[in-house]
VEXDREN-2710 file (C-alpha; in Angstrom, 1 decimal):
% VEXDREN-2710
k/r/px/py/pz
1/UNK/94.3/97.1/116.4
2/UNK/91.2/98.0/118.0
3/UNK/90.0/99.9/115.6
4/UNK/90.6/97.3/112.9
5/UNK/88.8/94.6/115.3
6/UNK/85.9/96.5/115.4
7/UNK/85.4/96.4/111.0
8/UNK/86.6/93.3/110.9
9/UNK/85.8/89.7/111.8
10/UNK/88.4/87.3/112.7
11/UNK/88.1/83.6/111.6
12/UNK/88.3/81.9/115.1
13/UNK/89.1/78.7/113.6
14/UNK/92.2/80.0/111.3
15/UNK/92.6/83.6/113.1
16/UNK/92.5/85.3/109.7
17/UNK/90.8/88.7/109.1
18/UNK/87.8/88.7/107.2
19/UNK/86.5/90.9/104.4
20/UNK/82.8/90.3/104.0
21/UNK/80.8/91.0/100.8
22/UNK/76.9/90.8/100.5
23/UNK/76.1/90.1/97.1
24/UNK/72.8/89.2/95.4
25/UNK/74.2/87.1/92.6
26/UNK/77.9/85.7/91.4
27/UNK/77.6/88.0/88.4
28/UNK/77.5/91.1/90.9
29/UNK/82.0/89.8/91.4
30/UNK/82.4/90.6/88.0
31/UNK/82.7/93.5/85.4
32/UNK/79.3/94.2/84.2
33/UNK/80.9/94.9/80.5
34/UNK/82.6/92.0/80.5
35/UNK/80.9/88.8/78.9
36/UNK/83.1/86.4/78.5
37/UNK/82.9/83.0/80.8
38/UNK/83.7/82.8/84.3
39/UNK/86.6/81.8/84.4
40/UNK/88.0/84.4/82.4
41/UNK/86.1/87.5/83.0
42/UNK/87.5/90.7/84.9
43/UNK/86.5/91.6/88.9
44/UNK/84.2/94.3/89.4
45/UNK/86.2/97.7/89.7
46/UNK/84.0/98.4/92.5
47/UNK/84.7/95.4/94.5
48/UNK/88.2/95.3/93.7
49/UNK/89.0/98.7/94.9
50/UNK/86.8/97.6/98.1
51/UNK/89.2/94.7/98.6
52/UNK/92.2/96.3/98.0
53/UNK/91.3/98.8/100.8
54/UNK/90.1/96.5/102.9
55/UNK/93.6/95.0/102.6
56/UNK/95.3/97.9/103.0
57/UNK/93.2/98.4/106.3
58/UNK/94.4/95.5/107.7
59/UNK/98.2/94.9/108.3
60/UNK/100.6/92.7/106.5
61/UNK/101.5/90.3/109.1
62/UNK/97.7/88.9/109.6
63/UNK/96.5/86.3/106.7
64/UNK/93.1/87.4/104.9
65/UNK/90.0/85.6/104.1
66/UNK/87.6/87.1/101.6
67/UNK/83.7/85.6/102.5
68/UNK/81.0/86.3/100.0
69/UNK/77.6/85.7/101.7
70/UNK/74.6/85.4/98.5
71/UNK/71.1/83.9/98.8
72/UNK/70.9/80.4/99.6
73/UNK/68.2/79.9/96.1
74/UNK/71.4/80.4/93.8
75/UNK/73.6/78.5/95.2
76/UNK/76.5/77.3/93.0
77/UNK/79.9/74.6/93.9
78/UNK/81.1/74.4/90.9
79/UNK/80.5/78.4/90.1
80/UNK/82.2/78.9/93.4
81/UNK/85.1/76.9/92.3
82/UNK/85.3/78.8/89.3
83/UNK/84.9/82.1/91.0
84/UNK/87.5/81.2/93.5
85/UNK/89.9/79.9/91.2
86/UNK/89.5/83.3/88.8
87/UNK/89.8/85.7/91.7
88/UNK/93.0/84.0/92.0
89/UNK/94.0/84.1/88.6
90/UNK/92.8/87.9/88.1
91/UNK/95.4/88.7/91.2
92/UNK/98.2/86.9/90.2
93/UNK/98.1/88.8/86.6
94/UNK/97.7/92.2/88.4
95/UNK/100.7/91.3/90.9
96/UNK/103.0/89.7/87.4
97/UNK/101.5/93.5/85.9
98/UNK/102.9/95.4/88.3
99/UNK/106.3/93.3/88.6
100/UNK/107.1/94.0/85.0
101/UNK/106.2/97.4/85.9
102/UNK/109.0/97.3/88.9
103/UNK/111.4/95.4/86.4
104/UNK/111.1/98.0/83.2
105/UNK/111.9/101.0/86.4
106/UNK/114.9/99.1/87.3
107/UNK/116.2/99.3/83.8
108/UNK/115.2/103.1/83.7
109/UNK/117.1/103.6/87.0
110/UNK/119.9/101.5/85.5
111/UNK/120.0/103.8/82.3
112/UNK/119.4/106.9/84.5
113/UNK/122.8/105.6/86.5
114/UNK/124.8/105.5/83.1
115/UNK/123.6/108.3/81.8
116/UNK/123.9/110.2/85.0
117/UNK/127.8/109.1/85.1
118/UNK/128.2/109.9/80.9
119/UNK/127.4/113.9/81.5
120/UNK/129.1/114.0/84.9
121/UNK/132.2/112.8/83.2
122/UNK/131.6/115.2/80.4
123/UNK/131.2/117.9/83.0
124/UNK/134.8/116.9/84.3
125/UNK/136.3/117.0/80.8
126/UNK/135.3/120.3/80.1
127/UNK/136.1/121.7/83.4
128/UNK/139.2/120.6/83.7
129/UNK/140.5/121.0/79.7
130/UNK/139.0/123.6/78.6
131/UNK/138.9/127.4/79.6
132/UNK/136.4/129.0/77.4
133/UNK/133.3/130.7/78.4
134/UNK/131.1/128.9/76.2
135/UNK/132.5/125.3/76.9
136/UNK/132.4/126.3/80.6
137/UNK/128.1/127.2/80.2
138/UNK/128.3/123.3/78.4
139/UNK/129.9/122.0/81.3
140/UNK/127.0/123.6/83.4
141/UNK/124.2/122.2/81.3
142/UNK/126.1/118.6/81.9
143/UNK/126.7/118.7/85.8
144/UNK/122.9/120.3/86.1
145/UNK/122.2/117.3/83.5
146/UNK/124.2/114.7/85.5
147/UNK/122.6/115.2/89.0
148/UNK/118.9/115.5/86.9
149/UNK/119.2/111.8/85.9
150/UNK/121.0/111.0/89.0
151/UNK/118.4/112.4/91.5
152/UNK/115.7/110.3/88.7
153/UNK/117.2/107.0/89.6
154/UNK/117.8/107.8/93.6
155/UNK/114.1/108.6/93.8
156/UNK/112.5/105.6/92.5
157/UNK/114.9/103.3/94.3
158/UNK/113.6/105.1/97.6
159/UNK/110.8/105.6/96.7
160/UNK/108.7/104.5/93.5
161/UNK/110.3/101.0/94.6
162/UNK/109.0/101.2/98.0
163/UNK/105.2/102.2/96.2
164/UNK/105.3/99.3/93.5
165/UNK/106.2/96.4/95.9
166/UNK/103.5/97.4/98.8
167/UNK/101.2/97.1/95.8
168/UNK/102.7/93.9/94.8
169/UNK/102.6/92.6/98.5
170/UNK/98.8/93.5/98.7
171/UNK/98.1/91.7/95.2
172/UNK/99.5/88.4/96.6
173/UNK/98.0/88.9/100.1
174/UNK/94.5/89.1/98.1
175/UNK/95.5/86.0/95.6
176/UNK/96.6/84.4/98.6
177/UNK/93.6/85.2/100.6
178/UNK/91.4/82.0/101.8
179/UNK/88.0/82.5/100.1
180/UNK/84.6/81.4/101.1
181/UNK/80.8/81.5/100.6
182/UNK/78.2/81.8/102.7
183/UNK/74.3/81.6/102.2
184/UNK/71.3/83.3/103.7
185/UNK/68.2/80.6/104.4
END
C-alpha cells in the first residue's frame, strides 16, 4: 500500500484514489482519427491503456476518481459534462464487449462438455464391443479426442473465466470512477 500511496493521491474528502491527467485540451481524451462529436467519439488509446493500468495499480476494494487538470483559458461545463458522460458510455460498451465475449466462451465450454462426453462414450462403445485392431486405434483417437475438448472447457472455466471478468471488473471500476476537472490559473 505504500507503494501505491506514494503514485497516487487520495481524495480526502471521499478517500478515493486518484488518477491524474495533464492535458492541454479536451480533444487530447480522444482518438485523434476519430471526428465525430463528443459525445460519441472513441478515448485516446493512449490514455485508456494509461487508465486501465492505473486501475490495475490500485486494488479492487478502493473506489477511483479520474481528475483531468487543463488550462483554465479553455474551460468548458458543458464539454465537461459531455466528456464525463462519454467516458462513461465508452466503458460500459467495452465492459457489455467483453461480457458477450464471456457469454459466447460459456457456450464453447458448454459445447466442449457435450462434445467432450459424445467421443468419450464412443470410446467406451468401441472398447467394450469391439475387438479389432483398427476399431481399437478409433477408440484411441476418441478418448485422446474426449479429454482434448474436455481439458478445452476445464481451462477456460479456471482460467480464461478468471481473465475476462478481472477485465470486466476493471471496465466498471473505470465507468464507475468519480470524474473531475481541474484548471491551472
Amino acid at each position: 500500500m505504500e507503494y501505491i500511496n506514494k503514485l497516487y493521491k487520495k481524495n480526502p474528502n471521499t478517500g478515493d484514489y486518484v488518477i491524474e491527467v495533464d492535458l492541454n485540451s479536451y480533444v487530447e481524451i480522444f482518438n485523434e482519427w476519430d471526428h465525430s462529436s463528443y459525445k460519441r467519439r472513441d478515448i485516446s488509446p493512449d490514455l485508456t491503456k494509461f487508465l486501465e493500468e492505473c486501475s490495475n495499480d490500485i486494488p479492487e476494494r478502493f473506489n477511483l476518481e479520474i481528475s483531468f487538470y487543463l488550462p483554465n483559458e479553455i474551460r468548458d461545463e458543458n464539454k465537461e459534462k459531455i466528456i464525463t458522460e462519454g467516458i462513461k458510455t465508452c466503458y460500459d460498451f467495452y465492459a457489455h464487449f467483453e461480457q458477450r465475449k464471456l457469454n459466447s466462451n460459456y457456450k464453447r465450454m458448454i459445447n466442449s462438455v457435450f462434445i467432450s462426453f459424445i467421443l468419450l462414450l464412443f470410446y467406451f462403445i468401441f472398447t467394450t464391443r469391439i475387438r479389432l485392431i483398427i476399431w481399437e486405434a478409433f477408440a484411441q483417437g476418441f478418448l485422446v479426442g474426449g479429454w482434448v475438448f474436455m481439458w478445452e472447457a476445464i481451462s477456460f472455466f479456471f482460467f480464461g473465466r478468471v481473465e475476462i471478468k478481472s477485465i470486466i471488473r476493471n471496465y466498471e471500476r473505470l465507468r464507475d470512477a468519480r470524474i473531475s476537472f481541474a484548471y491551472s490559473k
